[in-house]
Residue, then its C-alpha position, 0 to 999 in steps of 0.5 A: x485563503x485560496x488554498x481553502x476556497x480550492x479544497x472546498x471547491x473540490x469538495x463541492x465537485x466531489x459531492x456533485x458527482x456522487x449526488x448526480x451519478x450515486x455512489x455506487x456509479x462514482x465507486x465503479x468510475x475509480x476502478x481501473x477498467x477490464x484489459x487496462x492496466x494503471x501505470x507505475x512509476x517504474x520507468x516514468x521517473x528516474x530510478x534513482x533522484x535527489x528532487x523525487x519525494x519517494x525514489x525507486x531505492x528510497x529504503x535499503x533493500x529494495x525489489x520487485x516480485x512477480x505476484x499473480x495480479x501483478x509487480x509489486x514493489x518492495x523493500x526488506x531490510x534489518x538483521x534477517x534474524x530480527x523479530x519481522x514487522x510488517x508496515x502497510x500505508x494507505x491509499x493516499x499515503x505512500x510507503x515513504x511515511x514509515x520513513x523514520x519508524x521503519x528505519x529506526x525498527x531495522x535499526x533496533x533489530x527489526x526485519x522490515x517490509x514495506x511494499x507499495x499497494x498495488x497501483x501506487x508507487x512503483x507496483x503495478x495498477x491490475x485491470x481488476x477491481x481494487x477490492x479487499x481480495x485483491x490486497x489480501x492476496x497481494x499481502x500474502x503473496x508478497x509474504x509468501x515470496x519473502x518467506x516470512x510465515x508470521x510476523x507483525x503488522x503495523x495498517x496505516x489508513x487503508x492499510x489498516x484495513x488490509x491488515x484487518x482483512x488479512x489478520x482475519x483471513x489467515x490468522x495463523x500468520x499473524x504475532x501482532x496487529x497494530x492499527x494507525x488510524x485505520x480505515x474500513x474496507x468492505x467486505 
């Protein structure tokens, strides 16, 4: 019971602020203001821990590339010949969700990339707005830097809509689009 009447309490906070300030307003206070950059976890947590739910080298093949916005943090494992698949998590949900798919594709023969969303995870947090362009770019960068030229891409939640955004942009890259409960992203 107390577990409700919290969630419904922040519920009710949540609803507050956006009915005093607006949507655009509560939107606006979210972003990550100009000059400031988020932190990542890189160098707040060990790298390496048994207690930490998502571990800096928790998938084989982890590393960093310097994109324009920014480190991003990602790992590429699986036969390198393998058919490559791409997997995108969502604003709240980590990279580690794709925990025992990603692993079991890799395992089956599958090149595999995951990476952590700008300000999530070890990636960087920008000091510009967290818009579609800026996943966009980050996503195809990250390809970019990978060498993958076409590939399957498997959006969770937000990544859904990152992919959808990407598939859209640059459709010359994409075999296959596969969505897990998407969510939109403006345009």
């Amino acid at each position: 019971m107390a577990a409700s009447v919290s969630i419904l309490s922040v519920a009710a906070a949540a609803s507050a602020v956006v009915a005093v300030i607006g949507a655009n307003a509560a939107v606006k206070s979210l972003a990550a203001q100009r000059g400031r950059t988020l932190p990542s976890l890189r160098g707040v947590t060990p790298h390496t821990t048994s207690n930490c739910a998502y571990p800096e080298d928790y998938y084989p093949g982890g590393n960093y590339a310097d994109l324009s916005f920014g480190e991003t943090h990602y790992f590429e494992f699986g036969p390198e010949d393998g058919k490559k698949v791409v997997f995108v998590h969502g604003l709240s949900t980590p990279t580690s969700v794709y925990n025992k798919i990603a692993r079991h594709m890799a395992n089956s023969g599958c090149r595999v990339l995951l990476y952590d969303l700008y300000s999530r995870g070890y990636s960087v947090g920008p000091a510009v707005d967290h818009n579609p362009d800026l996943y966009v770019a980050q996503l195809h960068e990250l390809l970019q830097h990978v060498g993958w030229k076409k590939c399957n891409f498997v959006g969770l939640s937000l990544g859904g809509g990152i992919v959808a955004c990407y598939s859209y942009r640059f459709p010359e890259s994409v075999e296959s689009v596969t969505f897990i409960s998407p969510g939109g992203l403006l345009m």
